[in-house]
KELUM-983819 format. One line per 5 residues: number of its first residue (from 1); their letters; for each residue x, y, z of N, C-alpha, C. Coordinates in steps of 0.2 Angstrom, whole numbers, padded with zeros to 4 digits, always signed. Each point is the difference from the previous one (the first is absolute). Example, Ala and Ser with C-alpha at 12.3 -4.5 7.8 and 13.67 -1.06 7.14 Angstrom:
1> as> +0066,-0028,+0039,-0004,+0006,+0000,+0004,+0006,+0000  -0002,+0005,-0004,+0004,+0006,+0001,-0004,+0005,+0003
END
This chain:
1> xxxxx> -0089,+0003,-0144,+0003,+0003,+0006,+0005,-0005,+0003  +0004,+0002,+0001,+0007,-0003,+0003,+0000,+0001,+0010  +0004,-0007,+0002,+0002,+0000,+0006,+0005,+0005,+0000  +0000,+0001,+0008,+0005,+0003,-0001,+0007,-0001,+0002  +0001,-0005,+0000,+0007,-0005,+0003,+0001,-0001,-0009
6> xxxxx> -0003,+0002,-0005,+0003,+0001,-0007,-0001,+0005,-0003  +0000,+0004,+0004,+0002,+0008,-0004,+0008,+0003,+0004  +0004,+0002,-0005,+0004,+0004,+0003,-0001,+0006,+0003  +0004,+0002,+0006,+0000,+0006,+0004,+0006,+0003,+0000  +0006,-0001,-0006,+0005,+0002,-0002,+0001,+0007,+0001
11> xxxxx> +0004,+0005,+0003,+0002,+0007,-0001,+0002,+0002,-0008  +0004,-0005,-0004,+0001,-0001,-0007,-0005,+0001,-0004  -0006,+0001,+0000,-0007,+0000,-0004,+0000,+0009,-0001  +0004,+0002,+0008,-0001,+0009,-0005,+0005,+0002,-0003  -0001,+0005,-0002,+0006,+0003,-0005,+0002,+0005,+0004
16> xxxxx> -0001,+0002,+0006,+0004,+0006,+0004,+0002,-0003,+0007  +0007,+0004,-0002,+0004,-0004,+0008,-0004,+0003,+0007  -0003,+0006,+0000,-0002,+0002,+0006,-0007,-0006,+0001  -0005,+0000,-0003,-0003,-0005,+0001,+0000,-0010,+0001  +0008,-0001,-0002,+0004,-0005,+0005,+0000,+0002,+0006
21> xxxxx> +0004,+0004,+0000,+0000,+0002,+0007,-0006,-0001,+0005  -0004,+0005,-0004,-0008,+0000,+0006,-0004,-0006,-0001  +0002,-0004,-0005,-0003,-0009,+0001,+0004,-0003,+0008  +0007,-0002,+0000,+0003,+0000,+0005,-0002,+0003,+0009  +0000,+0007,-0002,-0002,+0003,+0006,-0006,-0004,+0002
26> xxxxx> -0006,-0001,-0004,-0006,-0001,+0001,-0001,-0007,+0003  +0006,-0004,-0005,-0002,-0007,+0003,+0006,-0001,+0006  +0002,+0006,+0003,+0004,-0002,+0008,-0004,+0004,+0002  -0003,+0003,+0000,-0007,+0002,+0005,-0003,-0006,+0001  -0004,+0000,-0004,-0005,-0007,-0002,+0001,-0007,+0005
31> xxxxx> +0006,-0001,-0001,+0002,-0007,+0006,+0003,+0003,+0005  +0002,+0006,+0003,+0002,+0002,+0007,-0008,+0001,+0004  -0005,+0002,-0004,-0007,+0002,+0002,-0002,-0008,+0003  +0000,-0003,-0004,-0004,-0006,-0001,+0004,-0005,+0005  +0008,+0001,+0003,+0004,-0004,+0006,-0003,+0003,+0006
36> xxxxx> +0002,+0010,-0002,-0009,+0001,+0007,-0003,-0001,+0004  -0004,-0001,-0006,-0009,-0001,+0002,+0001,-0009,+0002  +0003,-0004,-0001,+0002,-0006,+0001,+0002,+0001,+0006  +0007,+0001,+0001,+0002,-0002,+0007,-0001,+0004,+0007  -0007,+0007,-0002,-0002,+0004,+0007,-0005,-0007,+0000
41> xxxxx> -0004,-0003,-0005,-0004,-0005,+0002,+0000,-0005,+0005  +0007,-0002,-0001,+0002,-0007,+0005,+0004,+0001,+0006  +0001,+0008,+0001,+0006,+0003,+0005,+0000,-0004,+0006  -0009,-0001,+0003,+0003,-0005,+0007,+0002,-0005,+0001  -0004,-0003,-0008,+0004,-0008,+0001,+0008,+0000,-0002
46> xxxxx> +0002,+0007,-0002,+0008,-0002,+0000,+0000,+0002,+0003  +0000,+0004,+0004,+0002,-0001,+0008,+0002,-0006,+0004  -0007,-0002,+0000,-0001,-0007,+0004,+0004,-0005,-0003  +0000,-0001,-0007,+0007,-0005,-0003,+0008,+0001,+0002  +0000,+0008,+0001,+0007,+0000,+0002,+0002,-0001,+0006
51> xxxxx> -0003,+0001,+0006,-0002,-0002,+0007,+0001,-0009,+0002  -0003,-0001,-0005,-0001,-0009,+0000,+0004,-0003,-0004  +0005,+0002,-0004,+0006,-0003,-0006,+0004,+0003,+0005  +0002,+0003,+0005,+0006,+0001,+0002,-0001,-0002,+0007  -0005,-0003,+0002,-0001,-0003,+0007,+0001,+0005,+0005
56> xxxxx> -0005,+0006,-0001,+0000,+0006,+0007,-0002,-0003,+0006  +0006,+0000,+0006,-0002,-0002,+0005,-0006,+0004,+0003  -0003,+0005,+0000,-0008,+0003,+0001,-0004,-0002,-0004  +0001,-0006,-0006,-0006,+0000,-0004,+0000,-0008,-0001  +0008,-0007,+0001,+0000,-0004,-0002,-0004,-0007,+0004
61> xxxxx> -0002,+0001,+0004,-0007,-0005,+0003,-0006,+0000,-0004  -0002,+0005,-0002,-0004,+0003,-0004,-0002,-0003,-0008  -0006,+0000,-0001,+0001,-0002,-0008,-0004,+0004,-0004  -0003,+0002,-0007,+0000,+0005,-0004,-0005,+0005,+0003  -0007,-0004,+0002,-0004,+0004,+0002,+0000,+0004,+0007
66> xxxxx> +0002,-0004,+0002,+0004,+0003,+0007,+0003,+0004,+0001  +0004,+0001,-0005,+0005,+0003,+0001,-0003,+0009,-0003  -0005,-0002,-0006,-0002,+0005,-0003,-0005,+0005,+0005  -0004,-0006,+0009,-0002,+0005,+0002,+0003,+0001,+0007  +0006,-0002,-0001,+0005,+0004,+0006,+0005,+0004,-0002
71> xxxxx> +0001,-0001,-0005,+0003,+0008,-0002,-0004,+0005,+0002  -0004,+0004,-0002,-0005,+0004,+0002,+0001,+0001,+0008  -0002,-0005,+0003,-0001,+0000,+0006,+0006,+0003,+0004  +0007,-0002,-0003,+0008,+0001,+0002,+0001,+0008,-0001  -0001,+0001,-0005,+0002,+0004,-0006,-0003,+0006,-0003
76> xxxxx> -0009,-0001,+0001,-0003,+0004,-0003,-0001,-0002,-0008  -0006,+0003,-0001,-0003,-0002,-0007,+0005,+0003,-0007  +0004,+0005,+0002,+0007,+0001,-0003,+0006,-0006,-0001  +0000,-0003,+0005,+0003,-0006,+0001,+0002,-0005,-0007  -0005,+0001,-0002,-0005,-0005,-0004,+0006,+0002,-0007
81> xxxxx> +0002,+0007,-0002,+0002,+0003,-0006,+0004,+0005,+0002  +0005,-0005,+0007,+0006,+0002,-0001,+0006,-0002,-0004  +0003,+0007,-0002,+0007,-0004,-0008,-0004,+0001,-0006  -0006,+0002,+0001,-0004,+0002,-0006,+0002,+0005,-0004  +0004,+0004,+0003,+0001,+0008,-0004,+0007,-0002,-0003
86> xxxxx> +0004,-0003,+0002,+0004,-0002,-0004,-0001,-0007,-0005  -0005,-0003,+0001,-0002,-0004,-0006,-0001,+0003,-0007  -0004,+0007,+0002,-0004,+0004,-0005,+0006,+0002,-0003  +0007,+0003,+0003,+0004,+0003,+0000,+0003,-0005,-0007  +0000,-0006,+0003,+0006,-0005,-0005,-0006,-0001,-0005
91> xxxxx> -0007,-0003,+0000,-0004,-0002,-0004,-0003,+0002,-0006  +0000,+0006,-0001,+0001,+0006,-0004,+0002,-0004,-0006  +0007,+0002,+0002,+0005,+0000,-0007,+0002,-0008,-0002  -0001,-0001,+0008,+0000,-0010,-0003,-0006,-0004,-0004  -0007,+0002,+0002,-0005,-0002,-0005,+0001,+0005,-0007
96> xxxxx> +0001,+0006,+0000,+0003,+0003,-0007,+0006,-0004,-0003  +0003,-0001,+0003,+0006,-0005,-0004,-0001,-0004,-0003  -0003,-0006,+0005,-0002,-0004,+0000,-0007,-0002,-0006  -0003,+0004,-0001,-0004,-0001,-0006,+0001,+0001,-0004  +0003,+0008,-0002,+0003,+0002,-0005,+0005,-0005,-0005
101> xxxxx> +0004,-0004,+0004,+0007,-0004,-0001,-0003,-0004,-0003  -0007,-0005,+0002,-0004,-0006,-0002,+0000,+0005,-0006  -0004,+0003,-0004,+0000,+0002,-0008,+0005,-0001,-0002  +0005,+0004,+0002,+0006,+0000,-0005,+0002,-0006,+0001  +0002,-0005,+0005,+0003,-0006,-0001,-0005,-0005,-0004
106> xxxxx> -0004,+0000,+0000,-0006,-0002,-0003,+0001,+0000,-0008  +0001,+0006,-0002,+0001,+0005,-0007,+0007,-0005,-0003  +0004,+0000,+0006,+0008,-0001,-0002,+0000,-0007,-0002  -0002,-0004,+0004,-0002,-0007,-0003,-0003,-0002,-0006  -0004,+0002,+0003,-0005,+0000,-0009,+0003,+0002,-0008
111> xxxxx> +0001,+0006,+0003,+0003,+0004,-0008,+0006,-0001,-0001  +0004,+0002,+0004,+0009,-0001,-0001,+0003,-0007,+0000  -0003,-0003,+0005,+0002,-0008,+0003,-0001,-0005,-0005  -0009,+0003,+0000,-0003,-0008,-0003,-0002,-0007,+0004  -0002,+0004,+0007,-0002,-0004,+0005,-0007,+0003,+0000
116> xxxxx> -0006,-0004,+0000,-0006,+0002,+0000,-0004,-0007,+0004  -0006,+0002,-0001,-0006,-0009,+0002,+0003,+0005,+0008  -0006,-0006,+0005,+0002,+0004,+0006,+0006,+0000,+0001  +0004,-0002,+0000,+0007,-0003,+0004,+0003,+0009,+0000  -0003,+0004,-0007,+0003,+0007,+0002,-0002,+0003,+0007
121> xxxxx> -0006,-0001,+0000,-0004,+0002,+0007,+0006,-0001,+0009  +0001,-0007,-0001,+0003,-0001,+0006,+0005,+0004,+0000  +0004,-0003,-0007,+0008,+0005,+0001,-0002,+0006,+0003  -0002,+0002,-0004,-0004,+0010,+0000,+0000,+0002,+0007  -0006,-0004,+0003,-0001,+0002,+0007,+0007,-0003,+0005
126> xxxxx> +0002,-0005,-0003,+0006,+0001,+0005,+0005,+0006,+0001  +0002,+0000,-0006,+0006,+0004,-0001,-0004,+0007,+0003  -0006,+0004,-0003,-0003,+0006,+0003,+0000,+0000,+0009  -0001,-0007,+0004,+0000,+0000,+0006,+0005,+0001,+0004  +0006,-0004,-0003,+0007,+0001,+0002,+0002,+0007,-0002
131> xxxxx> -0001,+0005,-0007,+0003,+0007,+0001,-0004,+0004,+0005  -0005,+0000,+0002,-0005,+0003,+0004,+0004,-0002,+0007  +0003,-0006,+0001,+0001,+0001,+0006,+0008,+0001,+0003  +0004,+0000,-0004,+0005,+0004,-0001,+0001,+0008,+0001  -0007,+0001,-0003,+0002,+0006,-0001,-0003,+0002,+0007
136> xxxxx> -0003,-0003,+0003,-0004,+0003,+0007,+0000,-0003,+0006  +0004,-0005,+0001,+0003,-0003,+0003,+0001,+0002,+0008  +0004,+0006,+0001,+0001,+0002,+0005,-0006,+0004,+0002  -0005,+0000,-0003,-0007,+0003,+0004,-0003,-0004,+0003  +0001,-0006,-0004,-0004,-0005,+0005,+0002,-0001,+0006
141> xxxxx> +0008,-0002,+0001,+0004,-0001,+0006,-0004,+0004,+0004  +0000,+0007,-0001,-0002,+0004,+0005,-0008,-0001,+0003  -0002,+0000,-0004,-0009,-0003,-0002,+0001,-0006,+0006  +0002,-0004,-0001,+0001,-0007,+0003,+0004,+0002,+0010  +0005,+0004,-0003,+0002,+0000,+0009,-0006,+0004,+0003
146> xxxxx> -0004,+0006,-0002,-0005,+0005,+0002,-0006,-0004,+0003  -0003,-0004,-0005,-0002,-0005,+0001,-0001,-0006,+0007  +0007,-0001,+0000,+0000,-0005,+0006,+0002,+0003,+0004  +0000,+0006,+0003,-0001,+0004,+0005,-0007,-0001,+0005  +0002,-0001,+0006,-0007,+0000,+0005,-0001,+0007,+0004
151> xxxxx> -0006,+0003,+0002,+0000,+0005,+0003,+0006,-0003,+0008  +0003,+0004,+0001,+0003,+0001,+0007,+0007,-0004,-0003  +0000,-0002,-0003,+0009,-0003,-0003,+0001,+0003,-0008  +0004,+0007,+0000,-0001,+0002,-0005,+0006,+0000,-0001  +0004,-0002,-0007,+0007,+0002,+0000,+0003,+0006,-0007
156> xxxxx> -0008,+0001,-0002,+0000,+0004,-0006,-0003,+0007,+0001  -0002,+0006,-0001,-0004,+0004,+0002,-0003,+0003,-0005  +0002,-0002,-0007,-0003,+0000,-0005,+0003,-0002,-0007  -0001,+0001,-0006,+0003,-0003,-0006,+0007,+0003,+0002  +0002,+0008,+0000,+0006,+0003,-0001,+0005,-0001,+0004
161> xxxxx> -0004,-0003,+0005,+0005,+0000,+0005,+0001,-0010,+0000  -0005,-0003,-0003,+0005,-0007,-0003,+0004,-0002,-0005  -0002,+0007,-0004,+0005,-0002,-0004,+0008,+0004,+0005  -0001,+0005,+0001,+0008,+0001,+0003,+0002,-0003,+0005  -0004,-0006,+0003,+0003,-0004,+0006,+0002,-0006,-0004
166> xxxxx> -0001,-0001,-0004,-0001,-0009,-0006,+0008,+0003,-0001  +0000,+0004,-0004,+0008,+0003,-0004,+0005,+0001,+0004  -0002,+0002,+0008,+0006,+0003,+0004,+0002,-0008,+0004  -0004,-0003,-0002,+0001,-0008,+0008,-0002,-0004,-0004  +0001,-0003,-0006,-0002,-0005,-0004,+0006,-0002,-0009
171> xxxxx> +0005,+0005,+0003,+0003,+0000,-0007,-0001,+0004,-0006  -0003,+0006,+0001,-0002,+0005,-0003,-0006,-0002,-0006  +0001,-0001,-0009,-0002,-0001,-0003,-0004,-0005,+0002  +0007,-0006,-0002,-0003,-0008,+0002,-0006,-0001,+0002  +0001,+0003,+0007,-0005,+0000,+0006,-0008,+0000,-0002
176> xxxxx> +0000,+0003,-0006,-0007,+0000,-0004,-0003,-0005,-0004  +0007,-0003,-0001,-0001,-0010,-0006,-0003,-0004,+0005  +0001,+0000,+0005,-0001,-0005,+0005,-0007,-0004,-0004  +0000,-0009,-0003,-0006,-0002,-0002,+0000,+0001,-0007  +0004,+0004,-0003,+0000,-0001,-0007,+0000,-0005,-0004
181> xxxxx> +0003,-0005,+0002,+0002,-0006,-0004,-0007,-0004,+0001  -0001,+0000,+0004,-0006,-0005,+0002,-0008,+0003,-0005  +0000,+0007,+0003,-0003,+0005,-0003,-0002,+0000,-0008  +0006,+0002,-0003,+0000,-0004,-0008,+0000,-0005,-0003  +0001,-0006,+0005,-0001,-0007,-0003,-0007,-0002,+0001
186> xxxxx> -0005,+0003,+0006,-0006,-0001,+0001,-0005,+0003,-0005  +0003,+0007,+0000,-0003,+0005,-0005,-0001,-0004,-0008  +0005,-0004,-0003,+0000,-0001,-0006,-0008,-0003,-0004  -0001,-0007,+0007,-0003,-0005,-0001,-0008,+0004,+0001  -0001,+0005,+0005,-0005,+0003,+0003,-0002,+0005,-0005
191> xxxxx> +0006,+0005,-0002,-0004,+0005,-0004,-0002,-0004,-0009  +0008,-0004,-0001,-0004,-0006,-0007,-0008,-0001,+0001  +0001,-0004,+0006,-0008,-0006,-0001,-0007,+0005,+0000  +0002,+0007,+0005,-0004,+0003,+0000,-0005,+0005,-0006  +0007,+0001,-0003,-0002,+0003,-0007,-0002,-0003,-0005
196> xxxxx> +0002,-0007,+0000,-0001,-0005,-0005,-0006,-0005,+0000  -0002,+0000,+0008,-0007,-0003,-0001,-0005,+0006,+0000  +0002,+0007,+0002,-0006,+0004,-0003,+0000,+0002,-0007  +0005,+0000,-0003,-0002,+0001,-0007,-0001,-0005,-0003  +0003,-0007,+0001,-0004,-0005,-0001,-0008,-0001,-0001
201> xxxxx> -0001,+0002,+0008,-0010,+0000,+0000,-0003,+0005,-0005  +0003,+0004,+0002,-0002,+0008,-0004,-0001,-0002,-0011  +0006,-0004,-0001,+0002,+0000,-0006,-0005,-0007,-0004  -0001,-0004,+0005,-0006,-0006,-0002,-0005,+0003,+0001  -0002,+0003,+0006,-0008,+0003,+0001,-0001,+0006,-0008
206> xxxxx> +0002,+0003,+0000,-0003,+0004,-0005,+0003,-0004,-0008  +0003,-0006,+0001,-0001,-0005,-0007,-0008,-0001,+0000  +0000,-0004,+0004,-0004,-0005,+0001,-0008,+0002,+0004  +0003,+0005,+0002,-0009,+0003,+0003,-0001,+0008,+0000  +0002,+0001,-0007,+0000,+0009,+0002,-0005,+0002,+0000
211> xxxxx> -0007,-0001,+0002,-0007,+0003,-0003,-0001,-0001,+0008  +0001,-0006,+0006,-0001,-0001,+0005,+0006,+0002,+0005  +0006,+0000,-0001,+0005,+0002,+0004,+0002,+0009,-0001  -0001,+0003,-0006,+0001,+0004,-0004,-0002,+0006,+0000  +0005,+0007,-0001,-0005,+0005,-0003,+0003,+0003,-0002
216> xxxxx> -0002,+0006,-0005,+0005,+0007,-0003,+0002,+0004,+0003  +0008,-0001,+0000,+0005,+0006,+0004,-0004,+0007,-0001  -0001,+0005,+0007,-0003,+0006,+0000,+0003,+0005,-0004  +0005,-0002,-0003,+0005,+0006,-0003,+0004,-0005,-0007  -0003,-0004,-0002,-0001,-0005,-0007,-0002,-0002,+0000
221> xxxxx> -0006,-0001,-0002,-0006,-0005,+0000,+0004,-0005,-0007  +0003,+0000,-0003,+0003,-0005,-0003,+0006,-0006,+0005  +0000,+0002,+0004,+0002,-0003,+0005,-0002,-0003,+0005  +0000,-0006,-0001,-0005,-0006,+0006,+0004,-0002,+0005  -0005,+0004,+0007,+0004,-0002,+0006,-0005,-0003,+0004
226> xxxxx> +0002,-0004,+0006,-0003,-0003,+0005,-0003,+0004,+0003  -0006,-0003,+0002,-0007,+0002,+0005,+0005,+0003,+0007  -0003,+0005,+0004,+0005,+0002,+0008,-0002,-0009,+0003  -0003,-0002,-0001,-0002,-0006,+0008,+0005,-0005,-0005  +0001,-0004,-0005,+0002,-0002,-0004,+0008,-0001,+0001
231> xxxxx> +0004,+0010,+0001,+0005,+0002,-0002,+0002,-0002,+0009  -0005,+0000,+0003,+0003,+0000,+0009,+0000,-0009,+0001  -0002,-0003,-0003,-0001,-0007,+0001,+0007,-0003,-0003  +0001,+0003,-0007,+0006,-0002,-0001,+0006,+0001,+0004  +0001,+0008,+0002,+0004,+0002,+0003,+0002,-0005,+0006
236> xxxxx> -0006,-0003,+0004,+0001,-0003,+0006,+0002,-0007,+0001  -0003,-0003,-0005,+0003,-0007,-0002,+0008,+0001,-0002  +0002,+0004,-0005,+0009,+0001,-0003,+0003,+0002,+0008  -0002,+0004,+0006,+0002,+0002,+0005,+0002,-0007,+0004  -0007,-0003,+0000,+0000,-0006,+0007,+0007,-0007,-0005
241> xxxxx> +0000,+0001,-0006,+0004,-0006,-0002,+0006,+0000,-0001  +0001,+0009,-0001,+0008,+0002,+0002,+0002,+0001,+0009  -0005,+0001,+0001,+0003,+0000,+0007,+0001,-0010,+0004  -0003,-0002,+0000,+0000,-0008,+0000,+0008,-0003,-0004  +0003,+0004,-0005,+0005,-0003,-0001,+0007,+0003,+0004
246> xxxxx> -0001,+0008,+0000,+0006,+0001,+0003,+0000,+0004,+0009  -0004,-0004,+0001,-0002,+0004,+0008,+0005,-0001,+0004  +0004,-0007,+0001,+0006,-0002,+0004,+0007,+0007,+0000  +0000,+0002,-0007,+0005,+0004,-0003,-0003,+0005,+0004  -0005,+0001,+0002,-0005,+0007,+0002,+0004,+0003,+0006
251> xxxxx> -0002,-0006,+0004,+0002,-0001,+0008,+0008,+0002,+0001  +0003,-0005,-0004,+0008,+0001,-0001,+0002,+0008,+0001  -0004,+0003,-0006,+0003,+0007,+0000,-0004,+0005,+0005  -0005,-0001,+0003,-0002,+0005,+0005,+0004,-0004,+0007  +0003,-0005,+0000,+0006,-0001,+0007,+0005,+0005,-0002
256> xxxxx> +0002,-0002,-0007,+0007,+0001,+0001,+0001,+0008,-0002  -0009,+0005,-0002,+0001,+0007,-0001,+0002,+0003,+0007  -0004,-0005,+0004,+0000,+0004,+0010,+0005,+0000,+0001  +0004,-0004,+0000,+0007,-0001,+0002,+0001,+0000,+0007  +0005,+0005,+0005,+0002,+0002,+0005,-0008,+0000,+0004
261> xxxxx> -0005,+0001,-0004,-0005,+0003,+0004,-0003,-0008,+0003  +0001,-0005,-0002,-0001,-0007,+0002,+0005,-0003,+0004  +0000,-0004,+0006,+0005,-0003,+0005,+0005,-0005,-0003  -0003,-0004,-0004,+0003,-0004,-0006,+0002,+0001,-0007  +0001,+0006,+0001,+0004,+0003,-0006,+0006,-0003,-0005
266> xxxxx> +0005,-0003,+0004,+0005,+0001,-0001,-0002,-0007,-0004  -0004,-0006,+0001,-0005,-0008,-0003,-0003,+0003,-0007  +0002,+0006,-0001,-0004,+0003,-0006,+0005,+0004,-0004  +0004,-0003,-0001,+0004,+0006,-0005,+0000,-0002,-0007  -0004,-0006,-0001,+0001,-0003,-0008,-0005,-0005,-0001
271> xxxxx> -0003,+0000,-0006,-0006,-0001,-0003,+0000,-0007,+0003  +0007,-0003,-0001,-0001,-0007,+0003,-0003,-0002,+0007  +0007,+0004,+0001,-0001,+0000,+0008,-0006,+0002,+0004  -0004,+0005,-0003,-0006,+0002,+0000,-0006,-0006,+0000  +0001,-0004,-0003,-0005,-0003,-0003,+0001,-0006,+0004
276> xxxxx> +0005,-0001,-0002,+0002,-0008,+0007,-0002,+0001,+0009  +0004,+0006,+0000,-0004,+0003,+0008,-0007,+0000,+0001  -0005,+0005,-0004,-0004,+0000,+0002,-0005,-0009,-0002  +0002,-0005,-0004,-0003,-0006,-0003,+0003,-0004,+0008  +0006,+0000,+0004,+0002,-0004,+0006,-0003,+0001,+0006
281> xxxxx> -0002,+0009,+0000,-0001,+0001,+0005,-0007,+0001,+0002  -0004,+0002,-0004,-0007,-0002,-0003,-0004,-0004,-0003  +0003,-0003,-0007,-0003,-0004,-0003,-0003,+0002,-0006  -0003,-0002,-0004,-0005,+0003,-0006,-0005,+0002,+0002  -0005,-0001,+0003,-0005,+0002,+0000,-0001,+0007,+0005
286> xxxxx> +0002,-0002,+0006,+0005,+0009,+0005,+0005,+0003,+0000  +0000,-0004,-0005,+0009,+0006,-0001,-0001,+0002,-0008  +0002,-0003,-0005,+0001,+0001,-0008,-0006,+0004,-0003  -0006,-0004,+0001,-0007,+0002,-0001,-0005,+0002,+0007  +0004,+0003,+0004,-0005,+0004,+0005,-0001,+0006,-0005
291> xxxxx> -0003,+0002,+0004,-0009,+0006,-0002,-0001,-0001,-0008  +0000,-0007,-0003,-0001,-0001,-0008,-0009,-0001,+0000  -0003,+0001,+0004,-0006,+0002,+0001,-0002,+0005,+0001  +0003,+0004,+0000,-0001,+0007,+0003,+0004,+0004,-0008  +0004,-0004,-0004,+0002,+0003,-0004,-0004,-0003,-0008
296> xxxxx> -0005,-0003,+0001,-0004,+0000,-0003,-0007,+0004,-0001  +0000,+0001,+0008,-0006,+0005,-0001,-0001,+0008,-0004  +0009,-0001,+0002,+0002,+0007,-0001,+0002,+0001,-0008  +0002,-0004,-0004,+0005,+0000,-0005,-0005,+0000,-0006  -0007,-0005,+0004,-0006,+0000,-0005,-0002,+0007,-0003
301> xxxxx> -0002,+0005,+0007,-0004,+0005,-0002,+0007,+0006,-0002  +0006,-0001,+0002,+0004,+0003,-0005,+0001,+0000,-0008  +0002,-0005,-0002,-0001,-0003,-0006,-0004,+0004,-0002  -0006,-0004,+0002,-0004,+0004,-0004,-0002,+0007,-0002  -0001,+0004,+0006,+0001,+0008,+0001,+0006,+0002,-0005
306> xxxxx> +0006,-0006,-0002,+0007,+0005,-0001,-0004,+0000,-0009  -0003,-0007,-0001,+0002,-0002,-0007,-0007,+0006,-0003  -0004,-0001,+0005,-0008,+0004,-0004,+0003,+0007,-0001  +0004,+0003,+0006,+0002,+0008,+0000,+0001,+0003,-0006  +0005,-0005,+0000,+0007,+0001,-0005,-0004,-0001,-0008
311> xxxxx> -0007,-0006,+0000,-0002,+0002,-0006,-0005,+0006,-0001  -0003,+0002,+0005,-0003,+0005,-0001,+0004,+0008,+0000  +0005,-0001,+0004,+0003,+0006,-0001,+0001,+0000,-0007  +0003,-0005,-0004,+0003,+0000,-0007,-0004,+0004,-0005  -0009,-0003,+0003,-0007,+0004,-0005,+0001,+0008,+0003
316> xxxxx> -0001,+0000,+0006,+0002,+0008,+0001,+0005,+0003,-0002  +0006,-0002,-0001,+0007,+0005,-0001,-0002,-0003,-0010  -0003,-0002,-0002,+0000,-0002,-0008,+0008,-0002,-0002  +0000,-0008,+0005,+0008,-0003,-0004,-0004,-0006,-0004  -0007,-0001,+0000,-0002,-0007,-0005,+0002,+0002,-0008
END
């Protein structure tokens, strides 16, 4: 029996292009399902983190927990999972890209490159975090302004009507890059570490303890995959160690996605300027790394949800 971090899951193994193809579809479902099931999981703590990384005056006295039971109180228990319909909206195709992208960049290193040992892993998940957010970018902007909405100061009234207020008062396209730079330079380090210490864990544990960490895939038992508690433990450790390195980038890009909608806007037009502003005028610990407790509570039980899903979708949809 073989791991399954050494079995290929090439579309090249069939002999018909239509079942390429239905590999593909199967494994962009497979990681839009499993981005999901992840981020309906965490939706109030992102809420609460984007309230608190952009210093809502109705929420910035406040600290995580507080904040999580005054929202409700302000707001209503909707409150909580506001910007969430446009998260699901952008999350979709970004957890689908995004995973998808990891194999094939993964594949490309390996086979074509001649880059392997983990160091494929990081590049992998780099590169697959940066095309996913590229490609989805302006869903989040929108996500993020919906987001930092308070009941009774509304300046959106719904996703389609911020995307046609962003485009008509913001510089049309542009207006939806806002945070990009910061965005994929935080993403690199973040989607690397995160993919690279769970396949890491993943690819030692079933060396070195397959009979205790280990079990046969439901849909190839010749394929050894990680126990669910196992597979969510790893998940959450790779979340908390990638977020711990790029959180500051985090903060950066949710100032500078608000934009107009922040009083201090104009202090926030660039990654630098972003970052020096918020470190002068805050500090590290209330400014750079505010709600960094709050974004490990959250990032843990992501992680994990994102990485368990997406391995069990794979045993449902038969991509092992």
């Amino acid at each position: 029996m073989t791991s399954e971090a050494a079995v290929s899951t090439s579309p090249s193994m069939s002999s018909a292009p239509a079942k390429r193809d239905y590999y593909w579809v199967r494994s962009f479902v497979a990681g839009g399902v499993a981005g999901c099931c992840a981020k309906t999981t965490i939706a109030p703590l992102d809420r609460v983190k984007i309230l608190l990384q952009a210093q809502s005056p109705h929420y910035k006295h406040l600290g995580v927990f507080s904040t999580l039971r005054a929202v409700p109180q302000k707001e209503g228990i909707l409150g909580l999972y506001k910007g969430n319909g446009a998260m699901m909206v952008r999350i979709f195709p970004y957890g689908a890209i995004q995973f998808m992208a990891f194999d094939k960049y993964k594949k490309l290193l390996s086979k074509q490159i001649g880059i392997s040992g983990h160091i494929h892993r990081l590049m992998a998940g780099s590169m697959a975090g940066m095309t996913a957010v590229i490609c989805t970018y302006p869903l989040d902007v929108v996500r993020a302004r919906l987001a930092f909405q308070v009941k009774g100061d509304h300046r959106y009234t719904g996703i389609a009507n911020a995307f046609h207020t962003i485009y008509l008062k913001e510089g049309g396209v542009l207006g939806f890059y806002r945070g990009l730079t910061p965005t994929l330079i935080g993403m690199a380090p973040y989607a690397g570490l995160s993919f690279f210490t769970f396949g890491t864990l993943k690819s030692i544990g079933l060396k070195h303890f397959p009979e205790l960490l280990g079990r046969p895939s439901s849909d190839n038992p010749d394929v050894l995959i990680l126990k669910t508690h196992i597979n969510l433990l790893c998940g959450g450790v790779a979340g908390a160690i990638a977020q711990t390195v790029s959180y500051p980038f985090d903060v950066a890009r949710r100032r500078m996605q608000l934009g107009s909608v922040l009083p201090d806007s104009e202090k926030c037009s660039s990654l630098v300027k972003t970052l020096k502003y918020v470190y002068h005028r805050y500090g590290v610990k209330k400014g750079l790394y505010r709600g960094l407790s709050l974004n490990y509570i959250r990032c843990v039980p992501s992680q994990a949800v994102a990485f368990t899903t997406y391995e069990f979708m794979k045993q449902f949809l038969h991509l092992n």
